[in-house]
C-alpha positions, 0 to 999 in steps of 0.5 A, a space after each residue: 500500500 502506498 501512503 503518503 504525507 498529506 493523504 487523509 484515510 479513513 480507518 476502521 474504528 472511528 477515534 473518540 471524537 467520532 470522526 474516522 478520518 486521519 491525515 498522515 504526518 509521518 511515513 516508514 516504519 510508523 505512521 503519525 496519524 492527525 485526526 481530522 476532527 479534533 486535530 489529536 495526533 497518534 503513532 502506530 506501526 505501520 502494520 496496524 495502519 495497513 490493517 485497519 485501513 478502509 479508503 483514501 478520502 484524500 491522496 496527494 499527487 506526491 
């Protein structure tokens, strides 16, 4: 899967706040996730990430 800085995603679990969508800050080995709904910022394994990944709402023409 090809992530990349400034692609928002929508995840499986939606975050506390309710929203599902996340933009990516960091890429590698970790993600660092922003959430687009209250701006809380996260970071998890890549494979996590992969896992529970369900559609771009937003990619970047990186």
């Amino acid at each position: 899967m090809e992530f990349a800085l400034g692609d928002i995603i929508t995840m499986k679990k939606p975050h506390p706040c309710g929203c599902r969508d996340w933009e990516i800050l960091r890429v590698g080995a970790d993600f660092r996730l922003r959430c687009v709904g209250c701006g809380h910022q996260v970071m998890l394994p890549r494979r996590l990430v992969e896992k529970n990944f369900r559609g771009f709402v937003k990619k970047t023409l990186a």
